[in-house]
PAZAPA-4460 file (N, C-alpha, C; in steps of 0.05 Angstrom, whole numbers, plus 32768, in hexadecimal, padded with zeros to 4 digits):
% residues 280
    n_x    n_y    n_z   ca_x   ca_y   ca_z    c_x    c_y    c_z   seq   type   mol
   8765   890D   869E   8759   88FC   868A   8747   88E8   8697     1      X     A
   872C   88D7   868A   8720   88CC   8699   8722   88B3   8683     2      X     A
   8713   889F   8691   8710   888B   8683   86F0   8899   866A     3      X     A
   86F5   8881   8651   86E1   8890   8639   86C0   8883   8646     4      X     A
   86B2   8885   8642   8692   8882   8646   867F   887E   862B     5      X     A
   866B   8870   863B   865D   8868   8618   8653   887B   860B     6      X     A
   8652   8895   8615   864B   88A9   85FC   8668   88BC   85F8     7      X     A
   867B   88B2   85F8   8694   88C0   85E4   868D   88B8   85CB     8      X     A
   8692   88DE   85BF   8692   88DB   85A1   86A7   88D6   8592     9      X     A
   86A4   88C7   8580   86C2   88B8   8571   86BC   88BE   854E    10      X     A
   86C9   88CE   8544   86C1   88CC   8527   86CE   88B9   851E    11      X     A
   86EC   88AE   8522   86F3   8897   8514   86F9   887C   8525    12      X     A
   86F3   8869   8518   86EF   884E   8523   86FF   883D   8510    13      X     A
   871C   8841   8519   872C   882A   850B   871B   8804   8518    14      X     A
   872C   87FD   8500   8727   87DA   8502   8740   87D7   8512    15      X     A
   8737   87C3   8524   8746   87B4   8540   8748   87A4   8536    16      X     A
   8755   878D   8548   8756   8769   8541   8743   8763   8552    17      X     A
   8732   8753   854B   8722   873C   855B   8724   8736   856E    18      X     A
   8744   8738   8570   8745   8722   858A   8742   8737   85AC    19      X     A
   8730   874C   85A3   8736   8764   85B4   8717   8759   85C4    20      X     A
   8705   8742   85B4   86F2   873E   85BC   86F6   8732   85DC    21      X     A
   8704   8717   85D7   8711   870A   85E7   8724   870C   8605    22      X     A
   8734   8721   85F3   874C   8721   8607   8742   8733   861F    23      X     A
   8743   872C   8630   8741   8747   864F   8752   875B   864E    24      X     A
   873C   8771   864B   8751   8794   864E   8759   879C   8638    25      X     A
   875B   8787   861A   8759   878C   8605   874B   879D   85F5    26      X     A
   8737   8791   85FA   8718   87A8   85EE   871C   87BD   85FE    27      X     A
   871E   87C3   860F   8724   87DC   861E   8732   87F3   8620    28      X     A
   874F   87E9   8619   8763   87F7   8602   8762   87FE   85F0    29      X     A
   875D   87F3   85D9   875B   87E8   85BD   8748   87FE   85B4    30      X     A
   872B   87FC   85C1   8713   8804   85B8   870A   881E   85D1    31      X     A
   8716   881D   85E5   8708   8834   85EF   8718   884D   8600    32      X     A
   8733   8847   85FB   874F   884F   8607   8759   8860   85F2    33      X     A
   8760   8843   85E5   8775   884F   85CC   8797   885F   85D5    34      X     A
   8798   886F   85E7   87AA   887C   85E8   87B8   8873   8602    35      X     A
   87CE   8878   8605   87E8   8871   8619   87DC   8886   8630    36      X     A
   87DA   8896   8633   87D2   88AE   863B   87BB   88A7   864C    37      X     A
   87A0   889E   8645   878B   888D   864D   8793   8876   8661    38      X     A
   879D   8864   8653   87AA   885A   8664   87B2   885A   8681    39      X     A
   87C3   8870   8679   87D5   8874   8699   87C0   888A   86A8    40      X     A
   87A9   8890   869B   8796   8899   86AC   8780   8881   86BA    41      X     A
   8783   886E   86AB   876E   8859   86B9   8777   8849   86CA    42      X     A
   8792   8848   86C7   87A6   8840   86E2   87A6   884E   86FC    43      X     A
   879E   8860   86F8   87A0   887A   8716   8785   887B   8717    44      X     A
   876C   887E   8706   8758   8877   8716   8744   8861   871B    45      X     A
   8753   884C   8713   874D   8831   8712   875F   8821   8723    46      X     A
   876B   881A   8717   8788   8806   872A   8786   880E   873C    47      X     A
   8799   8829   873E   879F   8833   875B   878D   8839   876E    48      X     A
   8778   883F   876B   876A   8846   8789   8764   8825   8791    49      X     A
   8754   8816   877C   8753   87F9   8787   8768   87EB   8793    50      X     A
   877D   87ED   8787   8798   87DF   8791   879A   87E5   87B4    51      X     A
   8798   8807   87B1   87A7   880C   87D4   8788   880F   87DB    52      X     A
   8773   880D   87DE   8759   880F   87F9   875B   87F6   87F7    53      X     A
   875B   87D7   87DE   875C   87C1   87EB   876F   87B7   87FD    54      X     A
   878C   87C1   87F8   87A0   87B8   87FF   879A   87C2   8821    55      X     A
   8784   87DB   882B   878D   87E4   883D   8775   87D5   884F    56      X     A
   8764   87CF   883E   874D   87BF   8849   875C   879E   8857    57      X     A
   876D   8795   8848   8773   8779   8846   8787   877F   8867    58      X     A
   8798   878D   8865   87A3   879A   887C   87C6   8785   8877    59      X     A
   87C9   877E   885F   87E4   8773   8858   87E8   8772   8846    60      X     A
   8801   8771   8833   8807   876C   8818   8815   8752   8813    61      X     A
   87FC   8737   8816   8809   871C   880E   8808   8713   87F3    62      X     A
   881A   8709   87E9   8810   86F6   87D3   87F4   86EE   87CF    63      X     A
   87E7   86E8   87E0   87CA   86DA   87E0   87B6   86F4   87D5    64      X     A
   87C7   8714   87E2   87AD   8728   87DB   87AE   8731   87BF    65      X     A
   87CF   872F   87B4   87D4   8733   8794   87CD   8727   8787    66      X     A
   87BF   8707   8785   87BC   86F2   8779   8793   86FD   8774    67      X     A
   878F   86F8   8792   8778   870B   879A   8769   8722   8780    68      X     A
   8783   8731   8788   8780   8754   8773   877F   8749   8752    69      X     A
   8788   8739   8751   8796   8731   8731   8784   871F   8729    70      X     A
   8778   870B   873A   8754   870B   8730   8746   870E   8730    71      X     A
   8740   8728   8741   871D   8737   8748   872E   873E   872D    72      X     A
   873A   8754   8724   873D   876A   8713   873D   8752   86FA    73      X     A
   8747   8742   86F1   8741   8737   86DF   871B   8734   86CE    74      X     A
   870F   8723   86E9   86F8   8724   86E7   86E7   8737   86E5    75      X     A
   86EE   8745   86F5   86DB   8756   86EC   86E3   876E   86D5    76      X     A
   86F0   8771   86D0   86EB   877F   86B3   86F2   8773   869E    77      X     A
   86F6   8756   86A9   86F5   874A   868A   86D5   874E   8680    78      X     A
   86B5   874C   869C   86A0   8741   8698   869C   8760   8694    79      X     A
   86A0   877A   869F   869F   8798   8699   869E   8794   867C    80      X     A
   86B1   8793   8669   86B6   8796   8654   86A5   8788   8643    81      X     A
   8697   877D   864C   8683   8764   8641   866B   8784   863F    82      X     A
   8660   8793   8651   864D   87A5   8651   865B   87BE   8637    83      X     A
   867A   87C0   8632   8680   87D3   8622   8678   87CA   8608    84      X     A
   867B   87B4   8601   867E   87A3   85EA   865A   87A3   85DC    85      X     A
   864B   87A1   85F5   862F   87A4   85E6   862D   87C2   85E7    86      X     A
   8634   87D2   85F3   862A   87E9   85EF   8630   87F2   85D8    87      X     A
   864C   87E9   85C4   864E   87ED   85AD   8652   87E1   8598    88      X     A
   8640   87C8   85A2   8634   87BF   858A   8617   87B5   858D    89      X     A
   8610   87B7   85A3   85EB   87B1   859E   85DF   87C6   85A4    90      X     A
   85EC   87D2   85B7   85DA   87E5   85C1   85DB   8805   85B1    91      X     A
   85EF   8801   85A2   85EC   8818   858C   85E2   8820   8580    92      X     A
   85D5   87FF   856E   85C4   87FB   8558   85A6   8808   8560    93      X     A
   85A5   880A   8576   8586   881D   8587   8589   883B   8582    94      X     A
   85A1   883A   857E   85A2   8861   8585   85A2   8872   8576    95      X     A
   8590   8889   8574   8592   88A3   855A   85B2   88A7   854D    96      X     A
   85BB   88A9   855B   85D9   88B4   8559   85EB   88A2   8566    97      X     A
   85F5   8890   855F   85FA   8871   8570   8623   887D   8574    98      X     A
   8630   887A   8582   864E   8885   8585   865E   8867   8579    99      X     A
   866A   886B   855A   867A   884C   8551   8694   884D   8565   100      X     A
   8699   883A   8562   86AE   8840   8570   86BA   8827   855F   101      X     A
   86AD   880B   8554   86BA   87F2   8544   86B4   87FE   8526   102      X     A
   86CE   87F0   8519   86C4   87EF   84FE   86AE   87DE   84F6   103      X     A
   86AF   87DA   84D3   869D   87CC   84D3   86A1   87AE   84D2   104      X     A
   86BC   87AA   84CB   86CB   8790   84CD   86C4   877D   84ED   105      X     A
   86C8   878D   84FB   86CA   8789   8517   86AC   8787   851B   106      X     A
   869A   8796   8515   8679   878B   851B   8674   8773   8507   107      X     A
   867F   8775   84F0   866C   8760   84E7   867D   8743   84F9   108      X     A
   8696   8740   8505   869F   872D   850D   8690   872B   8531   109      X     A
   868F   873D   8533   8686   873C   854F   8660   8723   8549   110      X     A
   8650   8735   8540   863D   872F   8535   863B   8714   852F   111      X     A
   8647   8706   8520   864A   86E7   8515   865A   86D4   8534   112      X     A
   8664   86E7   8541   866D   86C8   8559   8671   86E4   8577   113      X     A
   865C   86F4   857F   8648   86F8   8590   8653   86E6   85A5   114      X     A
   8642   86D6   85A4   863D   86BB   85BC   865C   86B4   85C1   115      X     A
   866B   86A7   85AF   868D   86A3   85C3   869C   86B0   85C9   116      X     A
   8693   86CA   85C1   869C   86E4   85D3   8692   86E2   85F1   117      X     A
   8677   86E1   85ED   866A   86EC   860A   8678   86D4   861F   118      X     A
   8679   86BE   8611   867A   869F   861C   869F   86AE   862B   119      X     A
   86AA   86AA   861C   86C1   86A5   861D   86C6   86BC   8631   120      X     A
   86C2   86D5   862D   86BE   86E2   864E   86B7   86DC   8668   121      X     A
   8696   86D1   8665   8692   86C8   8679   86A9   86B1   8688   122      X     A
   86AE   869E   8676   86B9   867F   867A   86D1   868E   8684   123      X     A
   86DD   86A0   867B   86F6   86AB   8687   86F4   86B7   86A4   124      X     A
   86DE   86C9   86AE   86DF   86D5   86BF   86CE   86C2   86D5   125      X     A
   86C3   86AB   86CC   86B5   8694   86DC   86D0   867A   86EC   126      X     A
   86DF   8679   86DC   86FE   8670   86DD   8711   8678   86F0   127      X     A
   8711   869D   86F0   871E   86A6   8707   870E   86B1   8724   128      X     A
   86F5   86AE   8724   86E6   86A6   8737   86ED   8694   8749   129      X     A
   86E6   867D   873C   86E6   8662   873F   8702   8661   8752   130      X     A
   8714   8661   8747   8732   8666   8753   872F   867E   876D   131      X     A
   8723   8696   8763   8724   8699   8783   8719   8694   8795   132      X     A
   870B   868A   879B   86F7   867E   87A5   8701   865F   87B2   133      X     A
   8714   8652   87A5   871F   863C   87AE   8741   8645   87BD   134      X     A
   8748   8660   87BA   875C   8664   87C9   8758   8672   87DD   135      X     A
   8740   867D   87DE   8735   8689   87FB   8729   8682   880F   136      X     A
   8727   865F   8803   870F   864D   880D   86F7   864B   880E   137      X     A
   86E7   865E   87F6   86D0   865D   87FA   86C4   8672   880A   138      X     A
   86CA   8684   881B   86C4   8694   882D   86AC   86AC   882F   139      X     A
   869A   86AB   8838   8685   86BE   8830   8692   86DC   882A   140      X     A
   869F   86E4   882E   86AD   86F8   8824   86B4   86F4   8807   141      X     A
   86C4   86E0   8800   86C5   86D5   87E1   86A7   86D6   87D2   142      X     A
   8697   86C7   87DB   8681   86BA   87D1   8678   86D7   87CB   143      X     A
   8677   86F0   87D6   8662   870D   87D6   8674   871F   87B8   144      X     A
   8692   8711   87C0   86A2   8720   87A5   869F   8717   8792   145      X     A
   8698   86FC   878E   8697   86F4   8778   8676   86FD   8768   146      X     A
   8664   86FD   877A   864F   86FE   8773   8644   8717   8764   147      X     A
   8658   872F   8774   8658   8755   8773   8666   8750   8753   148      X     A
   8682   8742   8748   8681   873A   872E   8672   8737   871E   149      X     A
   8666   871B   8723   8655   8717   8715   8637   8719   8710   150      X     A
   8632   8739   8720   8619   874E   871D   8624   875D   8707   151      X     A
   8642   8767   8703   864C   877E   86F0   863A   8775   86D9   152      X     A
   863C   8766   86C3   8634   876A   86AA   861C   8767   86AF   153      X     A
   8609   8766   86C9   85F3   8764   86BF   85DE   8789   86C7   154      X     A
   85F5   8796   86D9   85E7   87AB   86DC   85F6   87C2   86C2   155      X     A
   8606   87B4   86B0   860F   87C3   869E   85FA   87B6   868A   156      X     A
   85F0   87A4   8684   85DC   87A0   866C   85C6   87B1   867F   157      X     A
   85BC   87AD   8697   85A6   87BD   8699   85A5   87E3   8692   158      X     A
   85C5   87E3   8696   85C7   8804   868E   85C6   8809   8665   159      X     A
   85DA   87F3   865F   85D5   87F8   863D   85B7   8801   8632   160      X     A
   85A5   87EE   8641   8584   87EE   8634   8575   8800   8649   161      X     A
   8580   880D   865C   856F   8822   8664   857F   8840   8659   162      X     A
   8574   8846   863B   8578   8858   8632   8567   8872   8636   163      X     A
   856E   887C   864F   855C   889B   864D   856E   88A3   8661   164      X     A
   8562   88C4   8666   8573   88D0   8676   8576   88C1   869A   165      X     A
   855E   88BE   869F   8566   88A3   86BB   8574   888E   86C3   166      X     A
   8585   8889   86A1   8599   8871   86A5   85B2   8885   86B8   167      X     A
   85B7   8896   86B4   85CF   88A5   86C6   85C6   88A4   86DE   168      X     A
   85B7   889A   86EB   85B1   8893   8706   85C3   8880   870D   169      X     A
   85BF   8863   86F9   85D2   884D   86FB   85E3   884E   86F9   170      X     A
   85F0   885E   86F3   860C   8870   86E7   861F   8867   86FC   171      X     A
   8620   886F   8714   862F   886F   8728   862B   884C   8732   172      X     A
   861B   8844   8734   8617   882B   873F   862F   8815   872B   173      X     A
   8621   881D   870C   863B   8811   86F8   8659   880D   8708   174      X     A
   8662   882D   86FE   867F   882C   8704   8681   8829   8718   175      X     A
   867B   8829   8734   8682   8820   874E   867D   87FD   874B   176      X     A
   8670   87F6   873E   8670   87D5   8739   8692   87D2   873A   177      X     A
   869F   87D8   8726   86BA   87CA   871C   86C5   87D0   8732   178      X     A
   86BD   87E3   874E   86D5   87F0   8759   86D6   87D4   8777   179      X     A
   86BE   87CD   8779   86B0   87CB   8791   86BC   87AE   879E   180      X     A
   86BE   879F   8784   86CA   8783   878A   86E6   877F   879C   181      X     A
   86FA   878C   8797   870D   8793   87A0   870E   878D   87C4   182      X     A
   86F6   87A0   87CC   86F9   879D   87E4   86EA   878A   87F6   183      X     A
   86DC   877E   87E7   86C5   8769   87EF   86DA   8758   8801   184      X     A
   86E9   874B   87F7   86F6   8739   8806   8700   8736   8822   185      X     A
   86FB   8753   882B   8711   8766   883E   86FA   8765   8852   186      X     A
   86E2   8765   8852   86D0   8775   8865   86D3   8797   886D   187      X     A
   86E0   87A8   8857   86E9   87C0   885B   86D6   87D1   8873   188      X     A
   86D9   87E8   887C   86C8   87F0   8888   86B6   8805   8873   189      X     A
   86A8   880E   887C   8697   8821   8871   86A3   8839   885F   190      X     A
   86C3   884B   8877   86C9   8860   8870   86DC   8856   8851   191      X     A
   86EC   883D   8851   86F9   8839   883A   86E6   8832   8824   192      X     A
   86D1   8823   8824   86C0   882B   880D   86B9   8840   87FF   193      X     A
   86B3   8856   8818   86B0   886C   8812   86C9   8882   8802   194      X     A
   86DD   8879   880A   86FB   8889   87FB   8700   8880   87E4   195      X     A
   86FE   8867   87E2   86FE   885B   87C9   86E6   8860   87B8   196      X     A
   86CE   8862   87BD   86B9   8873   87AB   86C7   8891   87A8   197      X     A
   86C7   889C   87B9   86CF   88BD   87AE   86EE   88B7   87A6   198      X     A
   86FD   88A9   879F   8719   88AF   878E   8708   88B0   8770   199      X     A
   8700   88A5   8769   86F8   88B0   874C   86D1   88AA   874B   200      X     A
   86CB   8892   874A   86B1   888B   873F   8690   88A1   874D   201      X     A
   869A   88B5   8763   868D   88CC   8765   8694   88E3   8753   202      X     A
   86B1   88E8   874F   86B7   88FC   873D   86A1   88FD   8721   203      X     A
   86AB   88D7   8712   869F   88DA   86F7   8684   88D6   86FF   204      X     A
   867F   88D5   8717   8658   88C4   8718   864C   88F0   8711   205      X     A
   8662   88FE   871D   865E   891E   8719   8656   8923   86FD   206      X     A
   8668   8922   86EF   8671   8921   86D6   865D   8924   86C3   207      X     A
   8653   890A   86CC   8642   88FE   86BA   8623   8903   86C7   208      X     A
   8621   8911   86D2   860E   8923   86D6   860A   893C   86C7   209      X     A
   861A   8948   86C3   8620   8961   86BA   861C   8963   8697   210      X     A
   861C   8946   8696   861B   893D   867A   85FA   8949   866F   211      X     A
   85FC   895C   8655   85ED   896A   8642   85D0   8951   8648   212      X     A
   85D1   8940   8639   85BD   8927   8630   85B9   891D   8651   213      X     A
   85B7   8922   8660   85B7   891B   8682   8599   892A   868F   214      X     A
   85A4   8949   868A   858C   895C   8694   858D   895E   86AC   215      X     A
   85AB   8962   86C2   85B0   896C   86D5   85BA   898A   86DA   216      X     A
   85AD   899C   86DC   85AD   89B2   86D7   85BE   89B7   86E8   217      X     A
   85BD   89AA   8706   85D2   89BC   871D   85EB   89AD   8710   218      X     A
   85F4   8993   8704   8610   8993   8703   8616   8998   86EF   219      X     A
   8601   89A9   86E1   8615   89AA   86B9   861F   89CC   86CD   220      X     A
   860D   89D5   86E3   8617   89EE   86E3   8631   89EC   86F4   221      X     A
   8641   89D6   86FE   8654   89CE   8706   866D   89C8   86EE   222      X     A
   865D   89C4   86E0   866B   89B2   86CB   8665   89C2   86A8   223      X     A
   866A   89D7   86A7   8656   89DF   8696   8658   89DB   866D   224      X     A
   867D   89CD   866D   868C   89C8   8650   8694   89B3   865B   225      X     A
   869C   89A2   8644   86B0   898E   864C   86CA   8991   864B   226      X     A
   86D0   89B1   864B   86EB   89B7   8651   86F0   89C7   866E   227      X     A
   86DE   89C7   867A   86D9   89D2   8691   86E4   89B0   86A7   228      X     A
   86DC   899D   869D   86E0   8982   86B0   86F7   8988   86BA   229      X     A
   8712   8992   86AE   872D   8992   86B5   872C   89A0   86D1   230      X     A
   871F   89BD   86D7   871E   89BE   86EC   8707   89C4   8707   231      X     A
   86F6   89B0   86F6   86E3   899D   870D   86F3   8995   871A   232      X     A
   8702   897D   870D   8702   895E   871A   8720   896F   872E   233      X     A
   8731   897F   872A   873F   8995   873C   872F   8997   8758   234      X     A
   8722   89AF   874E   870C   89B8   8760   8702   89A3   876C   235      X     A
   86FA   8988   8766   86E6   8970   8770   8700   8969   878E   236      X     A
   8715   8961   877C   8735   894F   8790   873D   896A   87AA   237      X     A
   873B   897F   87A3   873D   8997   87B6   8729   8996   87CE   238      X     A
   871C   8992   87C3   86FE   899A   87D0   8700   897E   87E7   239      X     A
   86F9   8963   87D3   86FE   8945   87F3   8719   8946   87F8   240      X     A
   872E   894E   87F5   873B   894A   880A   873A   8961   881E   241      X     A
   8734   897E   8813   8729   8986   882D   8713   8980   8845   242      X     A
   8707   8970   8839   86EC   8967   884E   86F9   894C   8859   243      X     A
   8709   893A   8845   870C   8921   885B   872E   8925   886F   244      X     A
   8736   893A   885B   8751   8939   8871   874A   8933   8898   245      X     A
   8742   894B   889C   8736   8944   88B9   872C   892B   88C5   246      X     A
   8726   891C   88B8   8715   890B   88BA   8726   88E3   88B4   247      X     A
   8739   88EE   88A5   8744   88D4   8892   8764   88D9   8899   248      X     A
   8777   88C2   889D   8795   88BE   889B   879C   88CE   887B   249      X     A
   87B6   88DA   8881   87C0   88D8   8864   87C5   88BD   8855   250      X     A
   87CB   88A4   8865   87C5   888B   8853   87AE   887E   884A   251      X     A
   879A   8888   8859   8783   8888   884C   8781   8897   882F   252      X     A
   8785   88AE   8831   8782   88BD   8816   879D   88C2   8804   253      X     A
   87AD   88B3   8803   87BD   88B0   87F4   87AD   88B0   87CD   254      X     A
   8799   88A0   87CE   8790   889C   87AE   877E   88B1   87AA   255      X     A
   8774   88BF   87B6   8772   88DD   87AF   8784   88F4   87B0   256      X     A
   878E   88F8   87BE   87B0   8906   87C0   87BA   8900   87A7   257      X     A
   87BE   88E1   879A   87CA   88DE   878B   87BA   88EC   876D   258      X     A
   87A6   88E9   8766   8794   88EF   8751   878F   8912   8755   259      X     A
   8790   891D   8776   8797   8933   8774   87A1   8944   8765   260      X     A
   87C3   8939   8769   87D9   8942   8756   87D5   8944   8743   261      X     A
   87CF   8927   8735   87C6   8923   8720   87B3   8933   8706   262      X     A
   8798   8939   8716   8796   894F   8705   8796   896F   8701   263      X     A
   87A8   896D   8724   87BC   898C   8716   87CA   898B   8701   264      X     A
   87E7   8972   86FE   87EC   8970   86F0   87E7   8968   86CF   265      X     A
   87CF   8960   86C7   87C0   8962   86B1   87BA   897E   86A7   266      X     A
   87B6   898A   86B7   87A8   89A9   86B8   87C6   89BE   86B3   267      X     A
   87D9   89B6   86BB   87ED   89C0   86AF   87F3   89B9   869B   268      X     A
   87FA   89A0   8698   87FE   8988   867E   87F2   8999   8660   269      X     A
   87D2   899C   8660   87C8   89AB   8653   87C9   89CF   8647   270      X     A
   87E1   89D4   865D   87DF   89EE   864F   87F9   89ED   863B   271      X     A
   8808   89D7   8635   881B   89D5   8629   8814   89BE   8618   272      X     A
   880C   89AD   8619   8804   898F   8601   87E3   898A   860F   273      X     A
   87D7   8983   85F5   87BA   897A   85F9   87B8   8958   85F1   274      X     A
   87BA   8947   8606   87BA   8931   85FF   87A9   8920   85E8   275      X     A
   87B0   8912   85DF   8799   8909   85C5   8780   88F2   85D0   276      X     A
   876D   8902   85CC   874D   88FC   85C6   8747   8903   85ED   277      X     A
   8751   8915   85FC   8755   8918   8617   8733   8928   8617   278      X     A
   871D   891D   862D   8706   8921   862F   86F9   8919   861D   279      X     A
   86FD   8905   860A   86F1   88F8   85FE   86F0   88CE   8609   280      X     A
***
């Protein structure tokens, strides 16, 4: 299962509460999850690879690096979610075939108080900055994390309004945004940036290549249904850990090992229950 993207098609768009505007991870659930299932897939390729390359970058597990983890990840997808939120509601209103995903209750409320939405994100994810930044002392390492943050919503508005097939260039740059903060703090080396890009944000940067409305001919022929992804992203986890085994600790690649399994086990999962709204 992957996390949803701004062109999932949704024919029905229940009404949420409001307060999904607000809350961090809310809108995210609520509006682009929906399912338990989703979920515990955005945990394995979200959480978890960030959790263990920072943890392995930091080179200890103190209080100071959980406090650390528990406000990069705050911030930054509280301000992430700030780019979901226009994509479906401003940036829709541009599009032949726009994907609803809010009711109409929920746009016309969004629409009328806009601004203490955006406000109240920012002011939130400006807040837990601020705080780390005063428990790290300030440290140019801090100062570059905070900053890699607070680029996210702005290379996600630059992707909403570059609507043509060249916005999937930025594609990858996006989702490696949310991943990247994590390890800023650490001075990681090169090779753990690198593991932590290929545990997932290479897979989907694939993906979404392959995508019809894209016009990548070599990876739709990789990729050629969207029922075929099940065993890509197989084939994708087979394939790097054969090339980095040699090369990488098994504790290094534990978060691909782990997502490995993972979508073997989906791939089985599926020949017996088809999870609900799964590749969508």
């Amino acid at each position: 299962m992957q996390t949803p993207t701004d062109t999932d098609n949704t024919a029905y768009t229940p009404q949420v509460s409001n307060l999904v505007f607000y809350l961090p991870f809310a809108y995210y659930y609520k509006v682009r999850l929906r399912t338990t299932e989703k979920l515990l897939s955005w945990v394995l390729i979200y959480l978890m690879p960030t959790a263990w390359y920072s943890w392995y970058a930091a080179g200890e597990l103190s209080w100071l690096f959980c406090i650390n983890y528990l406000f990069i990840l705050i911030a930054a997808f509280t301000l992430y979610e700030t780019g979901y939120i226009h994509n479906d509601t401003f940036t829709t209103r541009h599009e032949k075939v726009p994907t609803l995903r809010l009711s109409e209750e929920n746009l016309r409320y969004f629409y009328s108080h806009c601004h203490s939405i955006f406000l109240s994100r920012i002011l939130t994810a400006l807040v837990l900055l601020t705080a780390l930044l005063i428990l790290n002392g300030f440290s140019a390492q801090i100062l570059l994390t905070s900053l890699s943050i607070v680029l996210i919503p702005c290379i996600f508005y630059l992707y909403n309004h570059c609507r043509n097939k060249y916005n999937v260039l930025l594609y990858p740059v996006l989702v490696f945004s949310r991943y990247i903060p994590f390890m800023l703090p650490y001075s990681p080396s090169w090779q753990l940036v690198l593991l932590l890009f290929l545990s997932f944000p290479c897979c989907n940067m694939l993906e979404r290549f392959s995508m019809p409305k894209q016009r990548f001919p070599v990876f739709k022929l990789l990729i050629p249904t969207e029922k075929s992804k099940t065993y890509f992203r197989i084939a994708y986890y087979i394939i790097i850990l054969a090339v980095l085994l040699p090369f990488f600790s098994i504790m290094q690649l534990v978060p691909v090992i782990i997502l490995a399994i993972y979508r073997c086990l989906v791939a089985i999962l599926l020949l017996f229950y088809h999870p609900k709204r799964y590749l969508q």
